[in-house]
C-alpha positions in Angstrom: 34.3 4.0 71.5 33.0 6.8 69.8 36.2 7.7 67.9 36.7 4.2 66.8 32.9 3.6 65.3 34.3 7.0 63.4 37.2 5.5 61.9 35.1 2.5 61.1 32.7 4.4 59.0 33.3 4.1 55.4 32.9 8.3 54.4 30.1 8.9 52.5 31.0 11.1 49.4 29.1 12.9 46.9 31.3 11.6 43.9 30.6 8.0 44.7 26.8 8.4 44.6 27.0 10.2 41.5 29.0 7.4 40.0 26.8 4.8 41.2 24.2 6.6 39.3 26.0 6.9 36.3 27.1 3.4 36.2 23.7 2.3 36.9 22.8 4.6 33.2 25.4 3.1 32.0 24.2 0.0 32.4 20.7 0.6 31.4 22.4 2.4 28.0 24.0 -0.8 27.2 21.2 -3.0 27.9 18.6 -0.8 25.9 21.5 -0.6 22.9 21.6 -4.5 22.8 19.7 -6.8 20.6 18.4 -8.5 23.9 16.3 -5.4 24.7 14.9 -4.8 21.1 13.5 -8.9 21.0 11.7 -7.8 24.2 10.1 -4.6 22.7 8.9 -6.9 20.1 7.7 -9.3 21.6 5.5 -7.2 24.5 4.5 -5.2 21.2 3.1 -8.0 19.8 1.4 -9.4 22.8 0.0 -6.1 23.4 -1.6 -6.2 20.4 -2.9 -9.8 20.6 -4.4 -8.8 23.4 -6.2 -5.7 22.4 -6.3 -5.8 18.8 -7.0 -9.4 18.6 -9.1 -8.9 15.2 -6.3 -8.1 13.7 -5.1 -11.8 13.8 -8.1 -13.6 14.6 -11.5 -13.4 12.3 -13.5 -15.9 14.6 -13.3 -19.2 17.1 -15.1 -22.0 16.7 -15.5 -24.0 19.8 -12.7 -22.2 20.8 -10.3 -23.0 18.0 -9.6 -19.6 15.9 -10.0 -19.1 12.4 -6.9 -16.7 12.1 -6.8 -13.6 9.7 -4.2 -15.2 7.4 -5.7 -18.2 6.9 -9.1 -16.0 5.6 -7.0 -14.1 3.3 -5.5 -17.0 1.9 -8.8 -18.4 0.8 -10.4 -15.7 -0.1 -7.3 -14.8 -2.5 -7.7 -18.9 -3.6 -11.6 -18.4 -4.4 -12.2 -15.1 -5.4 -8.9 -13.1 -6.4 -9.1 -13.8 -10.4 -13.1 -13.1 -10.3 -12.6 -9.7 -8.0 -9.2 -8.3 -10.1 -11.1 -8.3 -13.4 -13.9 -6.3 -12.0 -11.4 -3.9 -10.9 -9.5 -3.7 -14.1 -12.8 -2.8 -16.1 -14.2 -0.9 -13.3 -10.4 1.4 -13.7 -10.5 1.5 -17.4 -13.9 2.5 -17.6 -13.3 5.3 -15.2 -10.1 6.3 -16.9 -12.0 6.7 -20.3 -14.3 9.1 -18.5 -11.9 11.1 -17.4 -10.2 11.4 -20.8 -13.3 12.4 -22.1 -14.4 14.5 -18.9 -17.4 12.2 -18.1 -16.5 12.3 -14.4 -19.1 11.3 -11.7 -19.2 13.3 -8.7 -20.6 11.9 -5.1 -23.1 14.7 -5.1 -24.3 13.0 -8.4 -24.4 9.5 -6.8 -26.0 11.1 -3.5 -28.4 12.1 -6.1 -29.4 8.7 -7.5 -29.2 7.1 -4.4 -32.2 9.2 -3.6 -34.1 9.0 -6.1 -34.2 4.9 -5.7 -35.0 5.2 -1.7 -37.9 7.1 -2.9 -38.9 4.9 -5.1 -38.6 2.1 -2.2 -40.1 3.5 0.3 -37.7 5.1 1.9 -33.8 5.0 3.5 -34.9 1.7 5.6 -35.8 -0.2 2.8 -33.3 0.4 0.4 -30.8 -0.8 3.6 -32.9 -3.9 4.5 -32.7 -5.3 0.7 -29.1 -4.7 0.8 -28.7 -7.2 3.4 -30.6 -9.3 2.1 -28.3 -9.4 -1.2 -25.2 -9.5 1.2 -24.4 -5.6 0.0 -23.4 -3.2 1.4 -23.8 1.2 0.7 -20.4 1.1 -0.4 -21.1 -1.5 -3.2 -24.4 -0.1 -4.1 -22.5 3.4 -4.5 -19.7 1.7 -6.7 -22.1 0.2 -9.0 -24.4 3.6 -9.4 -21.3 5.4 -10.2 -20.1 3.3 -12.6 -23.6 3.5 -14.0 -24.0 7.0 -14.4 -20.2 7.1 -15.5 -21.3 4.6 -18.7 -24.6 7.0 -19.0 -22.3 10.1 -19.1 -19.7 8.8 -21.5 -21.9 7.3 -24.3 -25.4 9.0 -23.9 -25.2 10.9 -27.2 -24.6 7.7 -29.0 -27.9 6.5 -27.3 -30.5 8.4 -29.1 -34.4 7.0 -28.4 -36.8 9.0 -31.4 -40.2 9.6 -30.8 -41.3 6.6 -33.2 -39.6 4.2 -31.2 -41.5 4.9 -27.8 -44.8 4.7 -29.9 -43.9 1.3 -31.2 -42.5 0.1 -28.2 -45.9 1.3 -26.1 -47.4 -0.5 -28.8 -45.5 -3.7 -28.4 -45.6 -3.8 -24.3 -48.2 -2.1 -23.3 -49.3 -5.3 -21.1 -45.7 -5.1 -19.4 -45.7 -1.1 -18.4 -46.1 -0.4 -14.9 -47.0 3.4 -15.6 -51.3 3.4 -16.4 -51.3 7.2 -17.5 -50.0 8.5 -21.2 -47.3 10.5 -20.4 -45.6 7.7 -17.6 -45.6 5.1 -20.2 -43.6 7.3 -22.6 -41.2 8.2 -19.6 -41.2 4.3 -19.3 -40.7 3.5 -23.0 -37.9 6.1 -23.3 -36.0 4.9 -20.3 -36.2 1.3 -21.1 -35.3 2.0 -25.0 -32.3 4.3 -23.6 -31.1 1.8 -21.7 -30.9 -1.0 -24.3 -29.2 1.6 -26.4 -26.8 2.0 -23.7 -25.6 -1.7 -23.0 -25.4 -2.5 -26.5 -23.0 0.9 -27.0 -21.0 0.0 -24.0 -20.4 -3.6 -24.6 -19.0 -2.8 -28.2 -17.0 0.4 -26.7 -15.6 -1.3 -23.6 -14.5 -4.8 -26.1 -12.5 -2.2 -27.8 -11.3 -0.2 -24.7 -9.6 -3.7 -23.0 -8.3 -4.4 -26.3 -6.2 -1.0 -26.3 -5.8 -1.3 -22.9 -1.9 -1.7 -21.3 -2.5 -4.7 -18.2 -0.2 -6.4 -16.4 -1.6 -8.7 -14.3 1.0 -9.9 -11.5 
């Protein structure tokens, strides 16, 4: 009995379980070469990332219902794309003009003047809390200083302010001055002259600088 459960046993070589195993590869090889297996990727890819990325598509729910990501993008490149591209053409041509004429603004300059004005505030807190309030943020504020030093830089040798026209102007708005002392009403006087100077420069420079300008709006 023995001897004939023997000869019923199927032998057991080593070359058939090493070809099991390589057909098995095999198989797997095929599979992960065939478009079948890349759909898949992509779709668990994509559900992975609905799942935890899920800003990424969605920007809020509303009762449940989503307000998806595209749908946001779409409006606000409807309402606000024309308004927001021209700022950023002017914005580029008035920063290439400064560097042409090696006006640049640095970010310790702008660290600078961001100082100065939460000083003047009050402090850091304040300065943030009236951002909010205008729907700003640090970044914005930052982008509008350095643009306004930048303009400063670039024509404030054109803006000269003589010593005749602070006395006049003290004269002329002496009820409007915040500054009570002699010498912070001259300070006053100079910095508002400088700055009328200064807009009425750049808004005849800049008509000329988008004039010569190259833009290709697509």
């Amino acid at each position: 009995m023995a001897k004939q459960s023997l000869v019923k046993q199927k032998p057991n070589y080593p070359f058939s379980t090493v070809n099991n195993l390589l057909d098995k590869l095999s198989s797997l090889k095929n599979f992960r070469s065939s478009k079948k297996f890349y759909i898949i990727l992509i779709i668990t890819g994509l559900l992975l990332l609905v799942i935890f990325k899920k800003n990424w598509f969605v920007a809020a729910t509303v009762n449940g219902s989503p307000i998806n990501n595209l749908e946001l993008q779409m409006r606000l490149n409807r309402d606000f794309r024309s308004q927001t591209l021209t700022q950023m053409i002017n914005e580029k041509i008035i920063l290439d003009e400064a560097a042409k004429n090696h006006a640049v603004v640095s970010e310790a300059d702008v660290d600078k003047k961001i100082s100065e004005i939460e000083t003047s505030l009050g402090g850091a807190q304040t300065l943030d809390a009236m951002l909010a309030q205008q729907g700003q943020t640090k970044i914005s504020i930052r982008n509008q200083i350095k643009l306004q030093l930048t303009i400063e830089k670039l024509y404030a040798n054109d803006a000269t302010v003589s010593a005749e026209e602070v006395t006049k102007f003290i004269e002329q708005n002496q009820d409007q001055l915040r500054a009570t002392d002699s010498a912070g009403q001259e300070k006053e006087a100079y910095d508002n002259l400088k700055n009328q100077k200064l807009t009425q420069i750049f808004s005849e420079k800049f008509q000329e600088l988008k004039t010569k300008a190259k833009i290709q709006i697509f």
